[in-house]
C-alpha positions as CSV (number, residue, x, y, z in Angstrom):
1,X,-32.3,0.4,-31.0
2,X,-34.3,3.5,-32.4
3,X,-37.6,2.0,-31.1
4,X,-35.2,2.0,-27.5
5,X,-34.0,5.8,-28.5
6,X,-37.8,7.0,-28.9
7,X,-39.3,5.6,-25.8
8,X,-36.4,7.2,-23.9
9,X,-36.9,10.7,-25.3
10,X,-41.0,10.1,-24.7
11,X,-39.4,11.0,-20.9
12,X,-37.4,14.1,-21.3
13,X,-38.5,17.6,-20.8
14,X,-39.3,18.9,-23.8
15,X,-36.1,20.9,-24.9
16,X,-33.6,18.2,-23.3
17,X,-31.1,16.5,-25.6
18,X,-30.0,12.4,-25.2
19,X,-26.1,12.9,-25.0
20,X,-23.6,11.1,-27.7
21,X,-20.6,8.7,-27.1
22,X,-17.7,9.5,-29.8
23,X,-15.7,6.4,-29.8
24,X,-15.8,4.0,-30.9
25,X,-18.4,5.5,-33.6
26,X,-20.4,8.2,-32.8
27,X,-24.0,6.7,-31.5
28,X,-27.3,7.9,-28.5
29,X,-26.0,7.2,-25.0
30,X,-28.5,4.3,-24.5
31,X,-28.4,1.3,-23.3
32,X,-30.6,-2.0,-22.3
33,X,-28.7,-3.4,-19.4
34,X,-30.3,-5.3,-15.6
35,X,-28.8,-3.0,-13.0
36,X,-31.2,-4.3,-10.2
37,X,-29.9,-8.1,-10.7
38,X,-34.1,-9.4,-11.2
39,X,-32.5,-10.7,-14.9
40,X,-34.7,-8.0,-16.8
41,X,-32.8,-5.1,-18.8
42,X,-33.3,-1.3,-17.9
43,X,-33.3,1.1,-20.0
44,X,-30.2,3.4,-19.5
45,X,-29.5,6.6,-21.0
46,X,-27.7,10.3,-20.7
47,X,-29.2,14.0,-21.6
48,X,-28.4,17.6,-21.5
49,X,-31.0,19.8,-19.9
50,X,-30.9,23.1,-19.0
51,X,-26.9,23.0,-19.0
52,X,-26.7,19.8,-17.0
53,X,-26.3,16.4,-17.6
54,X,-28.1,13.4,-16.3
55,X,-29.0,10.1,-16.3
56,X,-32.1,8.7,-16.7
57,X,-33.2,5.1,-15.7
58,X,-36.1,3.4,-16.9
59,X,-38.1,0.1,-15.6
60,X,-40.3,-1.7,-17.4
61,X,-43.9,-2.5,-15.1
62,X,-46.4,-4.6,-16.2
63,X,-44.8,-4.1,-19.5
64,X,-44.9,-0.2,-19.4
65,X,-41.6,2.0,-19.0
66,X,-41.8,3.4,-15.9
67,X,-39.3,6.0,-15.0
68,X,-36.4,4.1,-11.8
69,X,-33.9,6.9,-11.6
70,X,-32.2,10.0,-12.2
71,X,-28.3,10.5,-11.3
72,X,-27.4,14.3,-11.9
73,X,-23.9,13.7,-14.0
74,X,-20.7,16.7,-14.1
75,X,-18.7,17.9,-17.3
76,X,-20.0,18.8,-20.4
77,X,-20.8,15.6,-22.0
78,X,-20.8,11.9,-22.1
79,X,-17.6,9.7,-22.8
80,X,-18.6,6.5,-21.3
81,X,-22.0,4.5,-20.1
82,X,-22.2,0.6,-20.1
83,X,-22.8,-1.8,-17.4
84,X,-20.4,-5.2,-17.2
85,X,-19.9,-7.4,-13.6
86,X,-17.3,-5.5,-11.6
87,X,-18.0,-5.6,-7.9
88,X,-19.9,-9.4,-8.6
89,X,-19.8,-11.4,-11.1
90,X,-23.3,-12.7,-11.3
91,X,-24.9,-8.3,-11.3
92,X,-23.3,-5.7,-13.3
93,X,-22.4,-2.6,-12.2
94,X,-23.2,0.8,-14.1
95,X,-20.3,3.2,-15.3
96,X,-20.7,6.5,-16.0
97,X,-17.5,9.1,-17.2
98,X,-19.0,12.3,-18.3
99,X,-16.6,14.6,-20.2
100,X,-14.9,17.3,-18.6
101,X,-12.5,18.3,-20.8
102,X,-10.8,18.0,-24.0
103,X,-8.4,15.4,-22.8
104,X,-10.0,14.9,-19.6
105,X,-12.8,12.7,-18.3
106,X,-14.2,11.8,-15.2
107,X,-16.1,8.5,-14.0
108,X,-17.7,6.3,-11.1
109,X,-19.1,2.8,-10.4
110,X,-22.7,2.6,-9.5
111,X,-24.2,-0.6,-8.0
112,X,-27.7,-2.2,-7.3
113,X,-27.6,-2.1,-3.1
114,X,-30.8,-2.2,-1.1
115,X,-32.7,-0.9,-3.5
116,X,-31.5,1.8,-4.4
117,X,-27.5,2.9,-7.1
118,X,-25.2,3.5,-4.8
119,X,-21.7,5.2,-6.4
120,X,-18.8,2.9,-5.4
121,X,-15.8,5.1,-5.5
122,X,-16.1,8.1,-3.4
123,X,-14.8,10.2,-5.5
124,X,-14.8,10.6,-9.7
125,X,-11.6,9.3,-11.3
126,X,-10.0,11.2,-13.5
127,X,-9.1,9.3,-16.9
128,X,-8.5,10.3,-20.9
129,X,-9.0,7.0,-22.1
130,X,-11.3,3.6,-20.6
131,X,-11.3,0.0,-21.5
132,X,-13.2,-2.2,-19.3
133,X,-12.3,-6.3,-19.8
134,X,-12.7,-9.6,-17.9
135,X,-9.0,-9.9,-18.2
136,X,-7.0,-13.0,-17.8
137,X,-4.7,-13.7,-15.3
138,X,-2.0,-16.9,-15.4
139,X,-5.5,-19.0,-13.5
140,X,-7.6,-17.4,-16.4
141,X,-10.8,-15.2,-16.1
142,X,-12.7,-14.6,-13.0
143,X,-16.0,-13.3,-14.4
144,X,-15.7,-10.0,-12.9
145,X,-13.6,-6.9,-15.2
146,X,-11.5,-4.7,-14.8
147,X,-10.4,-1.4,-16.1
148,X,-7.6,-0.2,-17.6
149,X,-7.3,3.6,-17.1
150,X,-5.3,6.0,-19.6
151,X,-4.3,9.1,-18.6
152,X,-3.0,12.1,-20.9
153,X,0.9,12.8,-20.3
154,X,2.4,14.6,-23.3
155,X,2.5,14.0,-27.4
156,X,0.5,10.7,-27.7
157,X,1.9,9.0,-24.6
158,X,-0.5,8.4,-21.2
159,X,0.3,6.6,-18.1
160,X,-1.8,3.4,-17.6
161,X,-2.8,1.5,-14.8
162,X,-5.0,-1.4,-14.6
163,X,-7.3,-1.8,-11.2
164,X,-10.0,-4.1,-10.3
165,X,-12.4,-3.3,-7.5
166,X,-11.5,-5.1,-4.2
167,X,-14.9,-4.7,-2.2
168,X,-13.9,-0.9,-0.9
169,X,-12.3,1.0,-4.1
170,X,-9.9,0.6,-7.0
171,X,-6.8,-1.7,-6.3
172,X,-4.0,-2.4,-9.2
173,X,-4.7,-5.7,-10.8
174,X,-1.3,-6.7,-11.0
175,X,-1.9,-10.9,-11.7
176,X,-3.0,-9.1,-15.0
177,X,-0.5,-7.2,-15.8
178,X,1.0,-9.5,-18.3
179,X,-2.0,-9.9,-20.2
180,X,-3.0,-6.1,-20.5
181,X,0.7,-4.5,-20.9
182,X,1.6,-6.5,-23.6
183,X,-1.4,-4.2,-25.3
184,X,0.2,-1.3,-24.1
185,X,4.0,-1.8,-24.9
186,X,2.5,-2.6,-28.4
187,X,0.9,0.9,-28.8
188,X,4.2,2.3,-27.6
189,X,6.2,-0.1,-30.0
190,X,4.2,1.5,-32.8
191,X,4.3,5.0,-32.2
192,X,8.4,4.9,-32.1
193,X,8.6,3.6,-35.4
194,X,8.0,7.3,-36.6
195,X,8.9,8.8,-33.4
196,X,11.9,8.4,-31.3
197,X,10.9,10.6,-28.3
198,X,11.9,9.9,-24.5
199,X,8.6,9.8,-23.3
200,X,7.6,7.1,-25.5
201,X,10.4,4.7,-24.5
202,X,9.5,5.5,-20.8
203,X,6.1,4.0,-20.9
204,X,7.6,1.6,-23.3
205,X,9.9,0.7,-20.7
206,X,7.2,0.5,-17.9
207,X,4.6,-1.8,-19.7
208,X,7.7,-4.2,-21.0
209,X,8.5,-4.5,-17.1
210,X,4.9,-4.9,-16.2
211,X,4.6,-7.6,-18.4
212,X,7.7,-9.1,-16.6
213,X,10.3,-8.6,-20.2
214,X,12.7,-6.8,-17.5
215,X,15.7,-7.3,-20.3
216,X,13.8,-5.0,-22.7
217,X,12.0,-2.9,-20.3
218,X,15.9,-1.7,-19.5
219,X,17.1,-1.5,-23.0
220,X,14.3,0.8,-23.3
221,X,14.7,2.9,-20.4
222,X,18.3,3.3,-21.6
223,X,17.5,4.5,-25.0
224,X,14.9,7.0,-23.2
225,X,18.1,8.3,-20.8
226,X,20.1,8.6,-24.2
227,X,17.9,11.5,-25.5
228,X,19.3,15.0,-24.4
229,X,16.0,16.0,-22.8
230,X,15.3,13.0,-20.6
231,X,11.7,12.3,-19.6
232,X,10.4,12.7,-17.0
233,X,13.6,13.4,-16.0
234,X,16.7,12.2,-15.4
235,X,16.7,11.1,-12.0
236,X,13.4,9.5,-12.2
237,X,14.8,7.4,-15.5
238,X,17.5,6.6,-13.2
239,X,15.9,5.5,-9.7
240,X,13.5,3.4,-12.5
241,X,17.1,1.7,-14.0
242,X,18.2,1.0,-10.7
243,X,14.7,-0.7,-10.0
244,X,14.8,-3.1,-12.4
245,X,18.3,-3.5,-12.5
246,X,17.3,-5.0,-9.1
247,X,14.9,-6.8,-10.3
248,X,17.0,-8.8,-12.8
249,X,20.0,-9.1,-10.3
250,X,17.2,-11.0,-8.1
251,X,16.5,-13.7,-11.4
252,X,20.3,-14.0,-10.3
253,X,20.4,-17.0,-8.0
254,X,24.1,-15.9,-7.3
255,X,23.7,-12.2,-6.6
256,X,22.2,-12.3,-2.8
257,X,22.2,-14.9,-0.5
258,X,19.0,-15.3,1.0
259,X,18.8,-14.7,4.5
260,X,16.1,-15.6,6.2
261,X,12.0,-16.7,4.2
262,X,8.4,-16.7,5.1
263,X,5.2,-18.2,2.9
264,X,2.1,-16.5,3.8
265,X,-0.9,-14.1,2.0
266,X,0.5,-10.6,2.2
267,X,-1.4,-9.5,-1.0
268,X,-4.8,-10.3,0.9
269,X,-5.6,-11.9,-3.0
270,X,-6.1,-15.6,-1.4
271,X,-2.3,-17.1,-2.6
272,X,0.7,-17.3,-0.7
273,X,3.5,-15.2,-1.6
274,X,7.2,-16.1,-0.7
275,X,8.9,-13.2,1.5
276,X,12.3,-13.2,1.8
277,X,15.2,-11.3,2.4
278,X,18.4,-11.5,0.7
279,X,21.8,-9.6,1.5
280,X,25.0,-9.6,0.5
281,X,27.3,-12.1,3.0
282,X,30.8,-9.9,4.3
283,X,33.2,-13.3,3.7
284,X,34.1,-14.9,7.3
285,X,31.5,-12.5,9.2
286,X,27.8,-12.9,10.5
287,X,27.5,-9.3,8.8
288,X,24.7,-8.7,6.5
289,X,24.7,-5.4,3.7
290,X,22.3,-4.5,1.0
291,X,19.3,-6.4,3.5
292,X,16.6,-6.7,0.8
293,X,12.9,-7.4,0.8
294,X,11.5,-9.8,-2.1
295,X,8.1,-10.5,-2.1
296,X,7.0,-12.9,-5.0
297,X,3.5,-12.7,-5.7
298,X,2.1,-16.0,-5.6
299,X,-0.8,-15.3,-7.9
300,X,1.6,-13.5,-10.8
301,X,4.8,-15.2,-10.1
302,X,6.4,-11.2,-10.0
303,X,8.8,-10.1,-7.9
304,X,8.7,-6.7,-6.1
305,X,11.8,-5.6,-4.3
306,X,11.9,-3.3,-1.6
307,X,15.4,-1.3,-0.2
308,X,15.2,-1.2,3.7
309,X,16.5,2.4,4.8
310,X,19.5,0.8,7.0
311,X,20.3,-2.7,5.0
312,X,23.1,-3.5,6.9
313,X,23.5,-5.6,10.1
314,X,23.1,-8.7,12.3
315,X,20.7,-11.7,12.1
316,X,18.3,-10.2,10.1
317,X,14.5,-12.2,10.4
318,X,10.8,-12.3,9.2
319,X,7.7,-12.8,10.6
320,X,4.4,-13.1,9.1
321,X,1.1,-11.7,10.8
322,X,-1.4,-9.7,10.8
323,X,-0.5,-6.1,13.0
324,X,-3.2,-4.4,11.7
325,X,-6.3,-5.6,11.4
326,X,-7.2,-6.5,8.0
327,X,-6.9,-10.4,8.1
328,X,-3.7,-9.9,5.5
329,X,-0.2,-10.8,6.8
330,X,2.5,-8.0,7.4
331,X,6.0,-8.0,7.3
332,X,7.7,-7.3,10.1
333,X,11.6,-7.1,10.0
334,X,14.2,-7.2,12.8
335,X,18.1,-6.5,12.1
336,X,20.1,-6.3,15.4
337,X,22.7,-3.1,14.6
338,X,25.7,-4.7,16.3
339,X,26.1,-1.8,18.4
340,X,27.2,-2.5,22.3
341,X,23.6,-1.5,23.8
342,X,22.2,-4.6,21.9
343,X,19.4,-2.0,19.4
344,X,18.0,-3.2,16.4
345,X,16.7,-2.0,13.0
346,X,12.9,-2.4,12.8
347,X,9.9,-2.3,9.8
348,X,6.7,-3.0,9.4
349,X,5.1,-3.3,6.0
350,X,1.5,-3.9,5.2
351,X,-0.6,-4.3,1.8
352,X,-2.9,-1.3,2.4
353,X,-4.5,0.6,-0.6
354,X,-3.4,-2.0,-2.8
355,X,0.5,-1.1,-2.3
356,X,3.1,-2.7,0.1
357,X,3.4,0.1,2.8
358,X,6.2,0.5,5.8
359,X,4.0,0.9,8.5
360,X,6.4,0.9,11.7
361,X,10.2,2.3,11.4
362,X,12.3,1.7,14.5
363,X,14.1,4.9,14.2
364,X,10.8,7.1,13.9
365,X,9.6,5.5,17.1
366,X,12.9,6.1,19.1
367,X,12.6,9.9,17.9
368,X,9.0,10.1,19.6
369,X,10.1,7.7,22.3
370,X,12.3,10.6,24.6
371,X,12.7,9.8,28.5
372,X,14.6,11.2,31.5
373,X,16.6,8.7,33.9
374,X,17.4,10.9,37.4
375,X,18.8,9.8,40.2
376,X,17.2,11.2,43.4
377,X,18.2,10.7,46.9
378,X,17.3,7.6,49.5
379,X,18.3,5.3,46.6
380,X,16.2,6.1,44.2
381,X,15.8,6.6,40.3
382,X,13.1,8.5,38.8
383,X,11.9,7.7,35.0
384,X,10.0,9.7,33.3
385,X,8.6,8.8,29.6
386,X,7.6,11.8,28.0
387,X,5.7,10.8,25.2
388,X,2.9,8.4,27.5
389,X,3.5,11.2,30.4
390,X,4.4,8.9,33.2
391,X,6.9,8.7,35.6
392,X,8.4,5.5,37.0
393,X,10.3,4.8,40.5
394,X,13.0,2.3,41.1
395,X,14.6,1.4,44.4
396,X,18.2,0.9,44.4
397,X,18.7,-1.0,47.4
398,X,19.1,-4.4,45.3
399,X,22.1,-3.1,43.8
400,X,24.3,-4.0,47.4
401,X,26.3,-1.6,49.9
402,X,29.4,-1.4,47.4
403,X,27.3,0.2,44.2
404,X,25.2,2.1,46.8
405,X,28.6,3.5,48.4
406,X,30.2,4.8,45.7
407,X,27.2,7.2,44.8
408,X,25.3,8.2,48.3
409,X,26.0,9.4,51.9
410,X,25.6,8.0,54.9
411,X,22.3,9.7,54.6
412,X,21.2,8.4,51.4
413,X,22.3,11.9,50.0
414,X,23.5,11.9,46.4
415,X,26.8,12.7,45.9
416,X,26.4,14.4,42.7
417,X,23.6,14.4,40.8
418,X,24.0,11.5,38.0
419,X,21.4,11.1,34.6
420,X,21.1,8.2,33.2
421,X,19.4,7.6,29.6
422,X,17.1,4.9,28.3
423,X,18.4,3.1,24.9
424,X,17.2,3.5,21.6
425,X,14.8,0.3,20.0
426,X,16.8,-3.0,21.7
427,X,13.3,-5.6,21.1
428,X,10.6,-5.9,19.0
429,X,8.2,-8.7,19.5
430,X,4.6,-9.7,18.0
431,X,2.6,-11.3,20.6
432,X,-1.5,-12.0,20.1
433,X,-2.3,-10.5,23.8
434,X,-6.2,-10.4,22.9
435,X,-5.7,-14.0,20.9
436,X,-8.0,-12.6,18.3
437,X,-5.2,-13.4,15.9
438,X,-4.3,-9.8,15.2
439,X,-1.0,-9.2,16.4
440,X,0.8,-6.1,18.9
441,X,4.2,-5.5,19.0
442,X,5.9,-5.5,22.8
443,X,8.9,-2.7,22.3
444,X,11.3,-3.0,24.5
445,X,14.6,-0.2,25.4
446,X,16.7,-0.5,28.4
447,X,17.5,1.9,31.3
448,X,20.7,2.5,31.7
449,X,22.5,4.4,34.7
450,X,26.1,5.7,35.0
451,X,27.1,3.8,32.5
452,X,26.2,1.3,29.8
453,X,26.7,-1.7,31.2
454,X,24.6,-0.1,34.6
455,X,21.1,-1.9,33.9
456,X,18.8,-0.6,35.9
457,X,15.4,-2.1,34.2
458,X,13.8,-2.1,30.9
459,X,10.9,0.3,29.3
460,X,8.2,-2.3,27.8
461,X,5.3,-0.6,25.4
462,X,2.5,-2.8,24.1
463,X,2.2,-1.1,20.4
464,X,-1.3,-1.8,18.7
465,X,-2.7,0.0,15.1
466,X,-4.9,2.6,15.6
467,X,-5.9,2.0,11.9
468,X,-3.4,4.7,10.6
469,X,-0.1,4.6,13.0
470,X,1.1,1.7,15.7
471,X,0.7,3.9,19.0
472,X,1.2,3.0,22.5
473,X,-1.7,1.0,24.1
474,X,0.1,0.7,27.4
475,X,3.3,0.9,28.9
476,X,5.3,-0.4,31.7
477,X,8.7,-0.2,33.9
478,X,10.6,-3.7,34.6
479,X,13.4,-4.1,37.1
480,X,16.2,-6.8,37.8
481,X,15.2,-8.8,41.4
482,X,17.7,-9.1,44.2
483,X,19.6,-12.6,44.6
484,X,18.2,-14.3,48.1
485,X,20.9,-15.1,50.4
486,X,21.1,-18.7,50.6
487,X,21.2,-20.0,54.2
């Protein structure tokens, strides 16, 4: 390699200095690795020059190093450089962390595209610690790594994730969990033989769950709430208790009845998962409490649980489908309330960013959703939506002499003036109107007039993702037709 070293430093300005990675033993930041993906190695190393760091890349032409490329770097030195398979499996990818801090590093992904190293991530992750791995999942390895990120807490303890690259940034690699967080609830098992500190049996707890050892992961988490300084703190230790607490009551085929089940890809990793939801059955009643998502990752075999924000109703149901674009089913969940104007409880929840998100909430449409039902004279009612800025008008004259009567003149004068109100969330519906198999939602709320039971039409809005929110792509006003008089 110090043939390598000397040909690389025949290309530096004269008072620039090749950089040195610390760990595992101290050695020149060089390194002989195909970037381009033409199946000959580049030469690939760091310097310091004129208070900045960089890195150079070299080509070999007609068997003569020919200088390819030079990315300006950050920090004040060099705590990673290699090149493994990460975006494909068959062309490595260059990382780079340059050293920011004592603790603190900072890195990106650089790939071979049209010609020219193009930085995957945009923007630098911050780490402490980096190992890079083909790891195994339960099918095995896939030929492309991934890398498990450390960062610094407190004492000797750092919070770990493990993320693969998913074609647009860093996802967590969750099939591998079990694999890598055996690793980490090892170092975590070693430093509490000499210390007993809270914030060790925290991330003790959280790689013993990752690893899917949920018994141990709560011993653990109990013996980090028995300390008298509880870390993070205590309520985090105990909304983390109460999560896998869940978690172990669903390995408990005789804590929930499940209520209703779906098989589909809402992970967008190629397996089907099982969605479900189970509840707790009220004896001799179709009520429903503690409504539940499961989704079980088909690729894992895990189990994630997620706590609706009202979990107790009527008939509650799944569908699968894609709402927003991304060619992964969604969840969308529908719980009628039980209430006399027929509403329901609504979510959406879509895989975005590598986490199951709630996309849609019933309630937070119906507080944005505010009309105005007035009755006006010559038999009319005037609705007005606020939120599309329209206004709708609906003729009476259907409803008959007697209902007509009992409000208007002779005239068709109002006797009083009467408001009437449009219900909260009473339908939620996927349909495919564009059949390009990504589903809208049709919401639908009632108008009611004098009273409840008063239906004077429905409020219909065809909801469709604007790529950050479901807003209304149109909207609409149906009413009830008059009965013919049979002759």
């Amino acid at each position: 390699m110090n043939d390598y070293v000397n040909m690389f430093k025949r290309f530096l300005p004269q008072t620039a200095v090749v950089l040195t990675l610390q760990k595992p033993l101290p050695k020149e930041a060089i390194l002989l690795a195909d970037i381009d993906g033409d199946q000959v190695e580049e030469l690939i190393g760091a310097f310091r020059y004129q208070e900045k760091n960089y890195i150079l890349i070299l080509k070999k032409v007609n068997n003569e190093w020919q200088p390819l490329l030079l990315i300006n770097g950050s920090g004040y030195g060099i705590s990673d450089l290699l090149a493994v398979p990460i975006a494909d499996s068959k062309r490595n990818t260059l990382i780079v962390g340059w050293q920011v801090g004592t603790v603190w590093s900072e890195f990106n992904l650089f790939q071979w595209i049209d010609n020219k190293l193009v930085p995957l991530l945009a923007e630098n992750v911050v780490y402490s610690k980096l190992e890079v791995e083909d790891m195994p999942s339960n099918q095995g390895q896939d030929g492309k790594y991934e890398l498990a990120v450390w960062t610094y807490d407190t004492g000797e303890a750092y919070k770990v994730e493990v993320y693969r690259f998913n074609g647009s940034g860093l996802v967590p690699a969750k099939d591998v969990y079990p694999y890598y967080f055996n690793k980490v609830a090892a170092y975590y098992q070693e430093l509490l033989k000499t210390n007993d500190c809270s914030f060790y049996w925290y991330y003790l707890s959280d790689a013993q769950e990752k690893t899917g050892d949920l018994e141990q992961a709560l011993l653990s988490i109990d013996r980090a709430l028995s300390h008298g300084f509880p870390y993070p703190s205590e309520e985090i230790l105990l909304e983390k208790r109460k999560q896998i607490v869940n978690q172990l009551g669903h390995n408990n085929p005789n804590s929930q009845v499940v209520v209703d089940q779906k098989r589909g890809d809402v992970t967008g990793d190629g397996f089907f998962d099982i969605v479900s939801l189970a509840a707790d059955k009220i004896e001799g009643s179709p009520f429903w409490q503690n409504i539940t998502l499961v989704i079980r990752d088909g690729k894992t075999n895990m189990y994630e649980r997620i706590a609706l924000k009202e979990n107790a109703g009527y008939h509650p149901t799944l569908f699968l489908g894609d709402f927003t674009g991304n060619h992964i089913d969604d969840i969308l969940i529908v719980i009628d309330t039980g209430g006399s104007g027929g509403t329901i409880y609504a979510y959406v929840y879509s895989f975005l960013d590598g986490k199951m998100r709630q996309v849609f909430d019933a309630d937070e449409y119906n507080e944005r959703s505010k009309y105005a039902v007035n009755y006006q004279d010559q038999f009319k009612v005037n609705v007005t939506s606020f939120d599309s800025k329209k206004e709708y008008t609906l003729d009476l004259m259907y409803k008959g002499k007697e209902y007509l009567s009992e409000i208007y003149d002779e005239s068709g004068t109002l006797k009083a003036p009467i408001e009437g109100w449009v219900d909260p969330l009473g339908g939620l519906y996927p349909i495919d109107f564009e059949r390009d198999v990504t589903y809208e939602l049709m919401a639908i709320q009632e108008i009611a007039g004098r009273y409840h039971a008063d239906a004077l039409g429905y409020v219909n809005n065809v909801l469709k993702w604007n790529g950050h929110e479901f807003i209304s792509d149109r909207q609409n006003v149906s009413i009830f037709g008059a009965n013919l008089n049979s002759n």
